[in-house]
C-alpha positions as CSV (number, residue, x, y, z in Angstrom):
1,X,37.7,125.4,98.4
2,X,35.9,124.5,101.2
3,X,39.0,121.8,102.9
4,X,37.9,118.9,105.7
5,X,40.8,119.1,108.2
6,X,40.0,115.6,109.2
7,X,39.9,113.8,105.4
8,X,43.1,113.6,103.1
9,X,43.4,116.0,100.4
10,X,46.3,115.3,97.8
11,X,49.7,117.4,98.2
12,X,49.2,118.9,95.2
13,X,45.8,120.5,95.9
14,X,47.2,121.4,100.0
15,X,46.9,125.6,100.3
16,X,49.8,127.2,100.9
17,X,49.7,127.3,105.0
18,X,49.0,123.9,104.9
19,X,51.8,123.1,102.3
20,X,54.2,125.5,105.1
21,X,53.6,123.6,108.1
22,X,54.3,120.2,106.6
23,X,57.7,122.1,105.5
24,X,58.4,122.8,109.1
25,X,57.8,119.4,109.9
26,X,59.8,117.6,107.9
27,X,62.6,120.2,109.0
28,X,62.3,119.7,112.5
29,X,61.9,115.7,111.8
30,X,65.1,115.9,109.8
31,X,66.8,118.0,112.2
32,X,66.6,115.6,114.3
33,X,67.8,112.7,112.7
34,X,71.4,115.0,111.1
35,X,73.1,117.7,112.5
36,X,72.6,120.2,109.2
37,X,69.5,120.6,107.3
38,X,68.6,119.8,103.6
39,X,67.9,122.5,100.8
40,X,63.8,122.0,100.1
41,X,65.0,120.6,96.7
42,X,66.3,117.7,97.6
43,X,63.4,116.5,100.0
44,X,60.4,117.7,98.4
45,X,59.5,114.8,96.0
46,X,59.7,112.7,98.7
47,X,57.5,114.8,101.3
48,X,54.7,114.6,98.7
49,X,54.9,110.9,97.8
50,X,55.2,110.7,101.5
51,X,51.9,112.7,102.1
52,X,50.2,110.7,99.2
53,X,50.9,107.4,100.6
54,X,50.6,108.1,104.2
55,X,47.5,110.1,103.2
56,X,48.0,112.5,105.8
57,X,45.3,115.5,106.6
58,X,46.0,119.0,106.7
59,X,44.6,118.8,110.8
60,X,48.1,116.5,111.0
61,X,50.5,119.1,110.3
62,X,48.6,121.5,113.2
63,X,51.3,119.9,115.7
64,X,55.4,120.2,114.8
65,X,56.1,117.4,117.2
66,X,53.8,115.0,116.2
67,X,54.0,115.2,112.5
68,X,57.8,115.4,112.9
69,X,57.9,112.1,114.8
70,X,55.5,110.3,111.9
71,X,57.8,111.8,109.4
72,X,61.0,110.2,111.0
73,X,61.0,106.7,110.2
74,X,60.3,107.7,106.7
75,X,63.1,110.4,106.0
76,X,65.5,107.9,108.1
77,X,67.5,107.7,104.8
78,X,68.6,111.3,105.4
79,X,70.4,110.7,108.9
80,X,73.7,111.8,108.8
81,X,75.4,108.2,110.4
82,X,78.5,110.0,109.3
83,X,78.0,113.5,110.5
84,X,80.2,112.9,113.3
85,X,83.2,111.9,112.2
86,X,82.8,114.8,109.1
87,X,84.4,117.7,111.6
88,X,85.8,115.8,114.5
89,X,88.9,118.3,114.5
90,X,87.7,121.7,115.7
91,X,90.7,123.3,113.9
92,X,89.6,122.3,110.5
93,X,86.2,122.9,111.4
94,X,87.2,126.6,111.7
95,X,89.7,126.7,108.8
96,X,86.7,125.2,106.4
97,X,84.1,128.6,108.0
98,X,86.7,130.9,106.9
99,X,87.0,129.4,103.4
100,X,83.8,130.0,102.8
């Protein structure tokens, strides 16, 4: 397939590299908004409706930084507001990594 890297192409006919990169994106994007990452699970429907709707081009997903600052106002709803409160005593933060 030959792919335009200037016209959208739907998510679900992205190749693989393509599909990768926009991963990494939405990592670092999400990264930045919460201290601990998300499994792929739980974002992935919204990354494609995301990629759908913002109809996005695989030549977007060339540079981290800039598709990870597009991608930040719409995976604002996985900040962590309350991340900072969650392990505010370094004792119990230690006691919880040697529980698991």
């Amino acid at each position: 397939m030959n792919i335009q890297p200037n016209k959208h192409i739907p998510f679900a006919q992205l190749s693989t590299s393509h599909r990768f990169l926009y991963m990494v994106s939405a990592t670092v994007a999400i990264g930045l908004l919460r201290p601990w990452s998300l499994n792929a699970e739980e974002i992935s429907e919204d990354l494609m409706r995301i990629w759908d709707e913002q109809k996005y081009t695989p030549e977007d997903v060339l540079s981290f930084s800039r598709m990870a600052d597009r991608l930040k106002p719409h995976l604002a709803k996985y900040s962590g507001q309350d991340a900072c409160t969650r392990f505010t005593d370094y004792t119990k933060r230690q006691r919880r990594k040697a529980a698991n």
